[in-house]
PDB file of N, CA, C and O in Angstrom:
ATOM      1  N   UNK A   1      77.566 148.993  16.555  1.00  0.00           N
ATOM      2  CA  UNK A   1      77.549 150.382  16.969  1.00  0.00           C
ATOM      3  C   UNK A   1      78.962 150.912  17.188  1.00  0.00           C
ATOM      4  O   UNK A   1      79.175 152.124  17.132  1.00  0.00           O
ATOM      5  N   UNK A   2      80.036 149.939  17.462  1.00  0.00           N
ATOM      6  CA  UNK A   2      81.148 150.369  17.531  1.00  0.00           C
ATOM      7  C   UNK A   2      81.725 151.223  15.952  1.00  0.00           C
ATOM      8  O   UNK A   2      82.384 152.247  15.771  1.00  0.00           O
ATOM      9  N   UNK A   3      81.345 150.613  15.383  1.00  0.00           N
ATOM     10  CA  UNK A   3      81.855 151.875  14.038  1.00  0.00           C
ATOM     11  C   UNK A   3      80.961 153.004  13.818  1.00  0.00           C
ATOM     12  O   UNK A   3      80.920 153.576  12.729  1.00  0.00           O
ATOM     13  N   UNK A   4      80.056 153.435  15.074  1.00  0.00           N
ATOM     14  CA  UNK A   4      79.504 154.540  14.923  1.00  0.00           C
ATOM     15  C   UNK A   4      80.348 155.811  16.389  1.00  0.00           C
ATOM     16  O   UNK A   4      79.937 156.965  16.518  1.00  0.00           O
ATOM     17  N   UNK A   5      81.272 155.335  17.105  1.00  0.00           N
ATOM     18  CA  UNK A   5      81.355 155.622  18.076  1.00  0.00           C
ATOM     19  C   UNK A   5      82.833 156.409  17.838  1.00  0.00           C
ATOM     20  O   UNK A   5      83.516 156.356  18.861  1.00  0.00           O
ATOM     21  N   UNK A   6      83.363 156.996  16.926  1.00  0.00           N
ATOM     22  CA  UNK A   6      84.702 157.749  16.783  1.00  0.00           C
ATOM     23  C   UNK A   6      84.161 158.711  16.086  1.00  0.00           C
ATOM     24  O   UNK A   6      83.128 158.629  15.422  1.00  0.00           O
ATOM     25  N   UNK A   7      85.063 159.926  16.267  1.00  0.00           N
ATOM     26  CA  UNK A   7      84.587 161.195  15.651  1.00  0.00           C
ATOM     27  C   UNK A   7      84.852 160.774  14.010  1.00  0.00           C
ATOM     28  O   UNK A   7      84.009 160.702  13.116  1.00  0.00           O
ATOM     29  N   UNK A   8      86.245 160.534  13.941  1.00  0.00           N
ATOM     30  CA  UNK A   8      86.639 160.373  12.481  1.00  0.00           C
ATOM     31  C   UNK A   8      85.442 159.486  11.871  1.00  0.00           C
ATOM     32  O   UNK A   8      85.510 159.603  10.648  1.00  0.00           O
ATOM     33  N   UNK A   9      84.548 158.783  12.174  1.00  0.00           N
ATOM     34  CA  UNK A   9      84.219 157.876  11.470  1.00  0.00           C
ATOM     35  C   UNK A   9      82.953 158.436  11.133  1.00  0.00           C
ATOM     36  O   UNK A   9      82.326 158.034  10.153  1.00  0.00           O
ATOM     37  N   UNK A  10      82.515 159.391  11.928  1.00  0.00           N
ATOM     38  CA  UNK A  10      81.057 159.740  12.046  1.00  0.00           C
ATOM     39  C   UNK A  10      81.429 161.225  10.977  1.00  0.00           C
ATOM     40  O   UNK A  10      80.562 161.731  10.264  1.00  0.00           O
ATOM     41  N   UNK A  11      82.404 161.578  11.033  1.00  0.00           N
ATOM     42  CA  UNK A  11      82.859 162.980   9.838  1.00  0.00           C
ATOM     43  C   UNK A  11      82.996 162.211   8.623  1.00  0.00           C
ATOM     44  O   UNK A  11      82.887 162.961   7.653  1.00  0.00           O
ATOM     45  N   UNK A  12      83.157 161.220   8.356  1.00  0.00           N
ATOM     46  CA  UNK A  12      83.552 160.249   6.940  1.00  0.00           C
ATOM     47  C   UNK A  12      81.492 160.385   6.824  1.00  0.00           C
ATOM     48  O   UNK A  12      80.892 161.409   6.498  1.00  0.00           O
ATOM     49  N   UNK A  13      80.885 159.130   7.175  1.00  0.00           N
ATOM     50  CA  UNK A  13      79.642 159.516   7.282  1.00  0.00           C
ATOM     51  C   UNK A  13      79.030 160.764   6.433  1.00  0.00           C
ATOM     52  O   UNK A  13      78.560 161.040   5.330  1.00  0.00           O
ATOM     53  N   UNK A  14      79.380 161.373   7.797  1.00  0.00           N
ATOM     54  CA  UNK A  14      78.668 162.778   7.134  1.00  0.00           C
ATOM     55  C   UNK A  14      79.131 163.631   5.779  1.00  0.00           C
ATOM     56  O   UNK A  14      78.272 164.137   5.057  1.00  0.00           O
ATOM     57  N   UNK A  15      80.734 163.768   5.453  1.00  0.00           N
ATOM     58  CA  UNK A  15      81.054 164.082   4.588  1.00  0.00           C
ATOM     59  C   UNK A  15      80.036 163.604   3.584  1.00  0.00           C
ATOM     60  O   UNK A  15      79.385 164.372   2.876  1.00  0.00           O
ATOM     61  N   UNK A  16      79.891 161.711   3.557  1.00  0.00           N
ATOM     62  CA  UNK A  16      79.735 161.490   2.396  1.00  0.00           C
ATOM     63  C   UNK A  16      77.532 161.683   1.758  1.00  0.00           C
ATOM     64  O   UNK A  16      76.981 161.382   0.700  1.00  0.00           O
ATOM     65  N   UNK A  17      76.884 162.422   3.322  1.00  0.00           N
ATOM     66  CA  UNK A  17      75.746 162.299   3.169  1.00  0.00           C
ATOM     67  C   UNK A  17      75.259 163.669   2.523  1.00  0.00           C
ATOM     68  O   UNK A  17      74.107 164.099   2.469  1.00  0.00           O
ATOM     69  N   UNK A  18      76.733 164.392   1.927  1.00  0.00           N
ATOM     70  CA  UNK A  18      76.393 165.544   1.050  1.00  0.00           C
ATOM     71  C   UNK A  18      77.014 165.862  -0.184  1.00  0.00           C
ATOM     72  O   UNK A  18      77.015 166.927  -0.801  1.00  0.00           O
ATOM     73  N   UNK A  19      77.889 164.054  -0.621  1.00  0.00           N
ATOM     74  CA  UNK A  19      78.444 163.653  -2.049  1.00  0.00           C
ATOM     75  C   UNK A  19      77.869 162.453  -1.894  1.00  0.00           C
ATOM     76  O   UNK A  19      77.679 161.842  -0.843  1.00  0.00           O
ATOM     77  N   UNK A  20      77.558 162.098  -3.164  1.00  0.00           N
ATOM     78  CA  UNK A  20      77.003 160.933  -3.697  1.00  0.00           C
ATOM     79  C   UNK A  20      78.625 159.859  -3.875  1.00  0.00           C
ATOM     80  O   UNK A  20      78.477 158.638  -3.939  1.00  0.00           O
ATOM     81  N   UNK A  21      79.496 160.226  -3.913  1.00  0.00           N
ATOM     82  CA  UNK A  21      80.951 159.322  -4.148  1.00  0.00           C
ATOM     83  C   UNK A  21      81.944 160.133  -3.757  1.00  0.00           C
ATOM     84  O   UNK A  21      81.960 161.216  -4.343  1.00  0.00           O
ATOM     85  N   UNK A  22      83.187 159.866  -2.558  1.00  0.00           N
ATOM     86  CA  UNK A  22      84.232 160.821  -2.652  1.00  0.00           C
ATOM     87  C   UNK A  22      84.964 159.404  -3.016  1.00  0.00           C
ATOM     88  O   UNK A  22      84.256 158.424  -2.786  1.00  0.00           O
ATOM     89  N   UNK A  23      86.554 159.071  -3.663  1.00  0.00           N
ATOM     90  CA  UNK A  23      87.998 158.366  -3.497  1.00  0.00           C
ATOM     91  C   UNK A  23      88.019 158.817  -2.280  1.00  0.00           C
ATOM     92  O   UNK A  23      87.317 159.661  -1.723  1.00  0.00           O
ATOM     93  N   UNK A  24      89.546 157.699  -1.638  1.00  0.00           N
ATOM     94  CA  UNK A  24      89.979 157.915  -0.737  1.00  0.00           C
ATOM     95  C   UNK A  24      90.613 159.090  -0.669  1.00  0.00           C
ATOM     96  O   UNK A  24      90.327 159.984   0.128  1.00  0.00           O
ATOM     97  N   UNK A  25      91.306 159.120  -1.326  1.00  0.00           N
ATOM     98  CA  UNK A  25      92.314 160.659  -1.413  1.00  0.00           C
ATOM     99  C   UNK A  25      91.723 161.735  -1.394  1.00  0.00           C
ATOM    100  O   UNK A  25      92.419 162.705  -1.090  1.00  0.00           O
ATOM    101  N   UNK A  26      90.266 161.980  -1.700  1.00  0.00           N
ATOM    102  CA  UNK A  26      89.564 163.177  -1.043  1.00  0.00           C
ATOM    103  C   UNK A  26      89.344 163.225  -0.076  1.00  0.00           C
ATOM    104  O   UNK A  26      89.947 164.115   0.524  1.00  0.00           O
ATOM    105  N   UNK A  27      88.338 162.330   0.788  1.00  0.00           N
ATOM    106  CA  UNK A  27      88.291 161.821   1.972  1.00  0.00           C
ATOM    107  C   UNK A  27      89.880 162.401   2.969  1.00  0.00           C
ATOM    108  O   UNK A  27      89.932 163.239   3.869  1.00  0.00           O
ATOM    109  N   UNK A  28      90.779 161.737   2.483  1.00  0.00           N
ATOM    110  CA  UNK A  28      92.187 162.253   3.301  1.00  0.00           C
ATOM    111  C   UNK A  28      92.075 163.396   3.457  1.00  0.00           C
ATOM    112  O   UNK A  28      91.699 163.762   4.571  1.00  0.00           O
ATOM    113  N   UNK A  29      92.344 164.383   2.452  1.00  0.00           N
ATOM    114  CA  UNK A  29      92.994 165.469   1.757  1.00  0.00           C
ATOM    115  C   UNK A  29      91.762 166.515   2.742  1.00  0.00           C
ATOM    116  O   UNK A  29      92.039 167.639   3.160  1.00  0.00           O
ATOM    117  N   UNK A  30      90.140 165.675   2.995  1.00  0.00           N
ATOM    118  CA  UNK A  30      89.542 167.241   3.907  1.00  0.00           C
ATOM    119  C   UNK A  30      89.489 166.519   5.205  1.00  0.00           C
ATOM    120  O   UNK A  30      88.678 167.085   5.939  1.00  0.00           O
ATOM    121  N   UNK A  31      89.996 165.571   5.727  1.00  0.00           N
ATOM    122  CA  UNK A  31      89.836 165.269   7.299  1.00  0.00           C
ATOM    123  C   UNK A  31      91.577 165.549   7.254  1.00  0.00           C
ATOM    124  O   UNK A  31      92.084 165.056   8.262  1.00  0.00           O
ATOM    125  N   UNK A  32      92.553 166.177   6.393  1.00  0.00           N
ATOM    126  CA  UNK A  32      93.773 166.512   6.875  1.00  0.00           C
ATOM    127  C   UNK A  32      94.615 164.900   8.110  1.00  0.00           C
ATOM    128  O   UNK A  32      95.161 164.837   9.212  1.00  0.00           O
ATOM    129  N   UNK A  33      94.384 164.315   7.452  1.00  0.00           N
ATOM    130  CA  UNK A  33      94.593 163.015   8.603  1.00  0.00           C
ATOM    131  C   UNK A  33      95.575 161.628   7.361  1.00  0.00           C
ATOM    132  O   UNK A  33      95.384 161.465   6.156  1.00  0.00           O
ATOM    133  N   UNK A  34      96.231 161.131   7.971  1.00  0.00           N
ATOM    134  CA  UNK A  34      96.945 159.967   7.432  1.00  0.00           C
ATOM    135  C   UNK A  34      96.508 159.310   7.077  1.00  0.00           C
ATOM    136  O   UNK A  34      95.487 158.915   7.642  1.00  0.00           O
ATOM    137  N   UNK A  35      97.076 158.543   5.556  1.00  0.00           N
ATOM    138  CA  UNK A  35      96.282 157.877   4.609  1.00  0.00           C
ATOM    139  C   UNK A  35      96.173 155.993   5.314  1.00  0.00           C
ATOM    140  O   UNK A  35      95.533 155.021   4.912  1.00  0.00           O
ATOM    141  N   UNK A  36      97.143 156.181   6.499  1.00  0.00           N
ATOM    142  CA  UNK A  36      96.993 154.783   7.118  1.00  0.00           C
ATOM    143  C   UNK A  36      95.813 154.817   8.231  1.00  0.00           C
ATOM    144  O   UNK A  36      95.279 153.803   8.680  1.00  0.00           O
ATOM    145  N   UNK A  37      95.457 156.298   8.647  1.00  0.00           N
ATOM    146  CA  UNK A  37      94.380 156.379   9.683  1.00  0.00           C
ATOM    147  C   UNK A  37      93.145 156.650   8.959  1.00  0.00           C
ATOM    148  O   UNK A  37      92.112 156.384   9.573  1.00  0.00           O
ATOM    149  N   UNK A  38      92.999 157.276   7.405  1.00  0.00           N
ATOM    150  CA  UNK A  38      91.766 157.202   7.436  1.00  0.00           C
ATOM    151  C   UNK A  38      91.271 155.789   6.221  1.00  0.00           C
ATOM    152  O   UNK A  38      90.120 155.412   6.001  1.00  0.00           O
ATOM    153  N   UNK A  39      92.267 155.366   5.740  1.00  0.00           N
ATOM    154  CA  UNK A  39      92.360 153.983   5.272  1.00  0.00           C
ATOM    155  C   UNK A  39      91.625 153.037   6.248  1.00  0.00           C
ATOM    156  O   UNK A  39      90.560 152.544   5.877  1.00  0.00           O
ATOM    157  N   UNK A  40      92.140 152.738   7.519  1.00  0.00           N
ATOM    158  CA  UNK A  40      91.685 152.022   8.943  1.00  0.00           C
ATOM    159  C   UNK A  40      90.201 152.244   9.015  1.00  0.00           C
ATOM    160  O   UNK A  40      89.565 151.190   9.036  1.00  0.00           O
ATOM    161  N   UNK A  41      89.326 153.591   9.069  1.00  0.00           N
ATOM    162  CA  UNK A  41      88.372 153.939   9.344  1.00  0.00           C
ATOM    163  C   UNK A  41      87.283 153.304   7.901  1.00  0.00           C
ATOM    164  O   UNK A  41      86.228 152.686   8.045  1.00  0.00           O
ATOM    165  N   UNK A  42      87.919 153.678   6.611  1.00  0.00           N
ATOM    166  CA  UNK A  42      86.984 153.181   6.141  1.00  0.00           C
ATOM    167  C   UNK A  42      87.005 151.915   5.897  1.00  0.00           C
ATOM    168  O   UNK A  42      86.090 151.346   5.302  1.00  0.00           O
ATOM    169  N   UNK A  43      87.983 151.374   6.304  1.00  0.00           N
ATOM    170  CA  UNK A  43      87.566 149.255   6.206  1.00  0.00           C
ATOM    171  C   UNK A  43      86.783 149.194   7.107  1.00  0.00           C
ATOM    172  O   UNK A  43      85.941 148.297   7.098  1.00  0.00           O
ATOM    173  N   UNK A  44      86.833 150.108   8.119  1.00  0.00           N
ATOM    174  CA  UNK A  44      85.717 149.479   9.590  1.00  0.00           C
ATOM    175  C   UNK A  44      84.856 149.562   9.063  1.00  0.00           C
ATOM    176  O   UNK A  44      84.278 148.477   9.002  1.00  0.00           O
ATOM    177  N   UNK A  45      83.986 150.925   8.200  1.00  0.00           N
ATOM    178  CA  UNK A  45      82.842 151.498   7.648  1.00  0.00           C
ATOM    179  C   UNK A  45      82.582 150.825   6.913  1.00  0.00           C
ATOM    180  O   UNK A  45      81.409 150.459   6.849  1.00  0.00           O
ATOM    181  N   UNK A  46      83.311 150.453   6.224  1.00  0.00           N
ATOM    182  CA  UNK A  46      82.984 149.287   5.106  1.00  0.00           C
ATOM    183  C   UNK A  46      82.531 147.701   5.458  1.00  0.00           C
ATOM    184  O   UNK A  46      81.569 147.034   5.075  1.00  0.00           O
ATOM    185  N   UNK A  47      83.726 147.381   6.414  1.00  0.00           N
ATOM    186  CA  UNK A  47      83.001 146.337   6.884  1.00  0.00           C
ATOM    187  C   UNK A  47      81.845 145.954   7.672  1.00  0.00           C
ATOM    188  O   UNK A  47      81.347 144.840   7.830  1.00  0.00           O
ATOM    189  N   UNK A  48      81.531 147.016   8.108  1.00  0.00           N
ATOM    190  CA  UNK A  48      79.783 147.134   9.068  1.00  0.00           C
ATOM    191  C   UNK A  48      79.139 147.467   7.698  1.00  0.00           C
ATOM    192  O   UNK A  48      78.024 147.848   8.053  1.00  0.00           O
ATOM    193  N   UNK A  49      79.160 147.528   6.764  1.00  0.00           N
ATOM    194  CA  UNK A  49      77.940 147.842   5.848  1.00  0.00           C
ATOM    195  C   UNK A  49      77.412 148.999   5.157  1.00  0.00           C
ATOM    196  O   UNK A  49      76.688 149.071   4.164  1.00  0.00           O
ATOM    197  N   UNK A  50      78.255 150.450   6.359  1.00  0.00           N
ATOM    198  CA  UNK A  50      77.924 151.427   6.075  1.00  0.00           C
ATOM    199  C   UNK A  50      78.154 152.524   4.740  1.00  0.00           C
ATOM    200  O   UNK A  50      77.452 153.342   4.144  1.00  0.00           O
ATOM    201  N   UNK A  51      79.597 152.013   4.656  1.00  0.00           N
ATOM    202  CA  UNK A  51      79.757 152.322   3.024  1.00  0.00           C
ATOM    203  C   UNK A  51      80.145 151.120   1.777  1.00  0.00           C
ATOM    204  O   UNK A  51      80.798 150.091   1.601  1.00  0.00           O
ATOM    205  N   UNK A  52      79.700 151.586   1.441  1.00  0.00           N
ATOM    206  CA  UNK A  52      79.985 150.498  -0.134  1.00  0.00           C
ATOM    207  C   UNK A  52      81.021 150.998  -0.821  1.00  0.00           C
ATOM    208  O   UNK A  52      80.894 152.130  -1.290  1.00  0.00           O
ATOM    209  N   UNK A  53      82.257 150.263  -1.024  1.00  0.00           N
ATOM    210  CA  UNK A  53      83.577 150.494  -2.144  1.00  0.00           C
ATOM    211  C   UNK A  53      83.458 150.485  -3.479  1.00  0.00           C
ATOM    212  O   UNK A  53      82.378 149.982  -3.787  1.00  0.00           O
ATOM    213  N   UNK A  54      84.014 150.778  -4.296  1.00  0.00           N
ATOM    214  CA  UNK A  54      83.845 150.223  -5.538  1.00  0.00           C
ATOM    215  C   UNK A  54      85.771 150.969  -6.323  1.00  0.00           C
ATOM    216  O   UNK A  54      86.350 152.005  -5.994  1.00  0.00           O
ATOM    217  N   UNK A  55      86.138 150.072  -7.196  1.00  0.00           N
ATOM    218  CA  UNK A  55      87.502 150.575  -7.588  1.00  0.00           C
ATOM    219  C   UNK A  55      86.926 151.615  -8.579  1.00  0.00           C
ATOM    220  O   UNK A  55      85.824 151.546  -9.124  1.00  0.00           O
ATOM    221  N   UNK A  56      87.926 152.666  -8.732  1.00  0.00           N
ATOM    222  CA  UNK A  56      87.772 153.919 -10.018  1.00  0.00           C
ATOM    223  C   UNK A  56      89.020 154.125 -10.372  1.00  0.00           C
ATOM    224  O   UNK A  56      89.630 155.065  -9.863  1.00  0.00           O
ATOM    225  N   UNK A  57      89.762 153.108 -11.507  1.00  0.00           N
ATOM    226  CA  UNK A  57      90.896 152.885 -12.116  1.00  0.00           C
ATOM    227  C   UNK A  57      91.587 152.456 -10.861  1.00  0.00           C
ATOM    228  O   UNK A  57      91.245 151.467 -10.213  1.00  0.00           O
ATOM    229  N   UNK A  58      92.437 153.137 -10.596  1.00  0.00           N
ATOM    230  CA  UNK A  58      93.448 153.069  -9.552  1.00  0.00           C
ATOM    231  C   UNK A  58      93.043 153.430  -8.166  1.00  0.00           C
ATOM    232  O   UNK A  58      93.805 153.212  -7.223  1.00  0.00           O
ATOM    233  N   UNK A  59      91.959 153.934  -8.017  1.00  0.00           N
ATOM    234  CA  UNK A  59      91.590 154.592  -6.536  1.00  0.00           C
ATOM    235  C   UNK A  59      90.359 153.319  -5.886  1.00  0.00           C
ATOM    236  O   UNK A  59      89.784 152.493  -6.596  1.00  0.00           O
ATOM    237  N   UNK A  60      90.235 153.437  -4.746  1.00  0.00           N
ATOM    238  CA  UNK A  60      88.811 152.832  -4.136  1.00  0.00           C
ATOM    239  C   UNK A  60      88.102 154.607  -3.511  1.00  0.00           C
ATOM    240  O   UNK A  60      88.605 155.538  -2.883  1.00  0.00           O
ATOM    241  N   UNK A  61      86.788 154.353  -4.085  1.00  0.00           N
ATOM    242  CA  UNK A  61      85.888 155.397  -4.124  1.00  0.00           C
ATOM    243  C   UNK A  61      84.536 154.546  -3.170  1.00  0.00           C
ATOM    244  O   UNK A  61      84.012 153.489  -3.522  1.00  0.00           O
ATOM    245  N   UNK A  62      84.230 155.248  -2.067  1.00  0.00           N
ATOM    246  CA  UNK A  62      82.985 155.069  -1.353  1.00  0.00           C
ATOM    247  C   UNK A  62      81.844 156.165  -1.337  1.00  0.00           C
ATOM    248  O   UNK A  62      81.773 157.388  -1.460  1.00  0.00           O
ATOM    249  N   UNK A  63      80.687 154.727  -1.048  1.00  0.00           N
ATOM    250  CA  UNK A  63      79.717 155.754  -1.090  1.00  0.00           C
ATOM    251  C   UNK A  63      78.891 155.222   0.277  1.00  0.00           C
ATOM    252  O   UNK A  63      79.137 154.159   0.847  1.00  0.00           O
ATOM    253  N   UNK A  64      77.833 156.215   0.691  1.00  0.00           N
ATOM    254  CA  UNK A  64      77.032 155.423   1.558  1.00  0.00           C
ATOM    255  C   UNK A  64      76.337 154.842   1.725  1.00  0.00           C
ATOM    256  O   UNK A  64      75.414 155.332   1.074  1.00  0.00           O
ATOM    257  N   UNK A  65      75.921 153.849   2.270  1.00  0.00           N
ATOM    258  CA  UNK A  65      75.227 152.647   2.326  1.00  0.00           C
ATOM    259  C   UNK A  65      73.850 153.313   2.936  1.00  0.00           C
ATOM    260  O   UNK A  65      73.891 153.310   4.166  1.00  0.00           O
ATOM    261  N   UNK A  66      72.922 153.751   2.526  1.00  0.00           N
ATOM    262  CA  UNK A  66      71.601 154.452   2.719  1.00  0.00           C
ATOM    263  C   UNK A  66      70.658 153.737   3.989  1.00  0.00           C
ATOM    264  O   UNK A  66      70.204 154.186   5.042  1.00  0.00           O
ATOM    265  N   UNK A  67      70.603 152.097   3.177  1.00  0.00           N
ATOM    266  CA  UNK A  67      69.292 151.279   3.413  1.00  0.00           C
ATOM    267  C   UNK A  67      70.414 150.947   5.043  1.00  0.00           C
ATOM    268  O   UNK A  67      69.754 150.938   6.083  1.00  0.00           O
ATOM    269  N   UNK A  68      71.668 150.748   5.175  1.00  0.00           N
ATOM    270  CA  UNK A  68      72.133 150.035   6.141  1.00  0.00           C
ATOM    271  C   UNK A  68      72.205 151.210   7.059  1.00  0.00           C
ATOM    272  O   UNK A  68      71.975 150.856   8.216  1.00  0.00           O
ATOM    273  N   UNK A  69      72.444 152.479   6.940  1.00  0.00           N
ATOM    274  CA  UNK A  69      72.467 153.836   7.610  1.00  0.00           C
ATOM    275  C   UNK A  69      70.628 153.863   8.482  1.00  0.00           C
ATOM    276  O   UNK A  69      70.451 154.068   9.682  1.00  0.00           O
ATOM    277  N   UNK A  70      69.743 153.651   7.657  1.00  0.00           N
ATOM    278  CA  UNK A  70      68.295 153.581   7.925  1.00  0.00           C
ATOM    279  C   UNK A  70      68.278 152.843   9.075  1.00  0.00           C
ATOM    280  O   UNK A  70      68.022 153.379  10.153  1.00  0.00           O
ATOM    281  N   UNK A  71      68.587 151.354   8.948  1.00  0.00           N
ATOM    282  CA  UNK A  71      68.144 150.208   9.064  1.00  0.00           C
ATOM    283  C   UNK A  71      68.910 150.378  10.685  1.00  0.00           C
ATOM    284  O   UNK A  71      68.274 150.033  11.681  1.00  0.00           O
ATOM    285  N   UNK A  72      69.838 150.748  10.761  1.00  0.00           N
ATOM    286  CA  UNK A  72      70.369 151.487  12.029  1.00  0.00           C
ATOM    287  C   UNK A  72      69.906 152.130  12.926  1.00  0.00           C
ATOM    288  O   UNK A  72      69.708 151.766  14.085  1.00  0.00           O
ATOM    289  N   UNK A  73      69.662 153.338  12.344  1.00  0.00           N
ATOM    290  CA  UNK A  73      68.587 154.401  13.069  1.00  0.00           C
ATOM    291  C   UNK A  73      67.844 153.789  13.447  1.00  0.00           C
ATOM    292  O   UNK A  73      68.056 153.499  14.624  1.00  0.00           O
ATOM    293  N   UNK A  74      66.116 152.975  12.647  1.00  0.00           N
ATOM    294  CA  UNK A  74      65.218 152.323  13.151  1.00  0.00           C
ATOM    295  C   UNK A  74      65.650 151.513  14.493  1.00  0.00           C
ATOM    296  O   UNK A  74      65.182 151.651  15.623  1.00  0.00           O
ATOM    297  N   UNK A  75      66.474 150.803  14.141  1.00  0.00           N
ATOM    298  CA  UNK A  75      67.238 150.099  15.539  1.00  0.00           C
ATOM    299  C   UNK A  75      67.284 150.904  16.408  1.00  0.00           C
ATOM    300  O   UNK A  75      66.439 150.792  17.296  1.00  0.00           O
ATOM    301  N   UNK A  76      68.080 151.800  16.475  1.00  0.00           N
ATOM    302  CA  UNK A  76      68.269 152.468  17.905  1.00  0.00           C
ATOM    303  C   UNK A  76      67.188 153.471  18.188  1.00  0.00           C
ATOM    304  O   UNK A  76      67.236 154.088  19.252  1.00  0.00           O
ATOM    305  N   UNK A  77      66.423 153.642  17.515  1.00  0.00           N
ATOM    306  CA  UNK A  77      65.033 154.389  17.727  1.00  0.00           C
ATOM    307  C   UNK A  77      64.338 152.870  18.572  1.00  0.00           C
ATOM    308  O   UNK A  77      63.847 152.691  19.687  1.00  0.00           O
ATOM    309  N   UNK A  78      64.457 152.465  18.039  1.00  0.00           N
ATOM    310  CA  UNK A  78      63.255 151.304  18.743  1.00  0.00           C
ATOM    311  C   UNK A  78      63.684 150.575  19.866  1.00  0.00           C
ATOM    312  O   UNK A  78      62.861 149.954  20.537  1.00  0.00           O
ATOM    313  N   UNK A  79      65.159 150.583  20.210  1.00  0.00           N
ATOM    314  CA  UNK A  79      65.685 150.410  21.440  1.00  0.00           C
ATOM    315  C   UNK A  79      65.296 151.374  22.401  1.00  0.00           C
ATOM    316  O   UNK A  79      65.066 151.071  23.571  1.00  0.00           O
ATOM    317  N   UNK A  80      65.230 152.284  22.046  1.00  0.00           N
ATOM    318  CA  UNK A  80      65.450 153.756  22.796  1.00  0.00           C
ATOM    319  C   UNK A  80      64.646 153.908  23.519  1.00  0.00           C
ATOM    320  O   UNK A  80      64.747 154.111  24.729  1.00  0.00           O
ATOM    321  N   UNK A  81      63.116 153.781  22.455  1.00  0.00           N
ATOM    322  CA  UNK A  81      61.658 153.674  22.751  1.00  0.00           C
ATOM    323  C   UNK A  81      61.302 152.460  23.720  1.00  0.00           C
ATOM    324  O   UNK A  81      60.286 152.646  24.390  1.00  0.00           O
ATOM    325  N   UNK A  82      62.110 150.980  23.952  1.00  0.00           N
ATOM    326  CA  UNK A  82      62.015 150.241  24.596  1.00  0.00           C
ATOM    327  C   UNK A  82      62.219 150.721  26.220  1.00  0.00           C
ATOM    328  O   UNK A  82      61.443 150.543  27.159  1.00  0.00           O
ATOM    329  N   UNK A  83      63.401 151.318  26.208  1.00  0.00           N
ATOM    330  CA  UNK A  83      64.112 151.733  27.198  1.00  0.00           C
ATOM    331  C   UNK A  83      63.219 152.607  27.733  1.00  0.00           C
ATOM    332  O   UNK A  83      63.472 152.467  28.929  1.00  0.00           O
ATOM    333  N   UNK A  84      62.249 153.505  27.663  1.00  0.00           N
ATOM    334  CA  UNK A  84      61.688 154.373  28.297  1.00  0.00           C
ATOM    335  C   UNK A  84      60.361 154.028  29.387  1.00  0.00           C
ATOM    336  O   UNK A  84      59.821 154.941  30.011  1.00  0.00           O
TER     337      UNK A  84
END
């Protein structure tokens, strides 16, 4: 849950749940933010599962990880529901 818990990370997210693929350099270029800070964010994203990389010539291009985004939610829905 910790890579759900920063703004930047949760705007990457969402950006990408209304493109099917951005590169990094788009990603940069609309969160206006450093290519070493939003570089950082998507290895986290990446490494929890949430986005999937793939190279496009020279660039790394992500997309979102759907089933692991789901598989999340259900989780904290069913915690939630525990908790009550």
């Amino acid at each position: 849950m910790n890579a759900l818990s920063d703004d930047v990370r949760l705007r990457i997210l969402e950006m990408l749940t209304r493109r099917e693929e951005m590169c990094a350099q788009e990603i940069i270029e609309h969160l206006g933010l450093s290519q070493s800070t939003v570089s950082r964010h998507l290895s986290q994203l990446a490494a929890t599962g949430f986005l999937t990389e793939r190279r496009k010539e020279a660039n790394k291009c992500y997309s979102l990880n759907t089933d692991r985004v789901v598989d999340t939610v259900r989780a904290l829905t069913n915690f939630l529901a525990k908790q009550q």
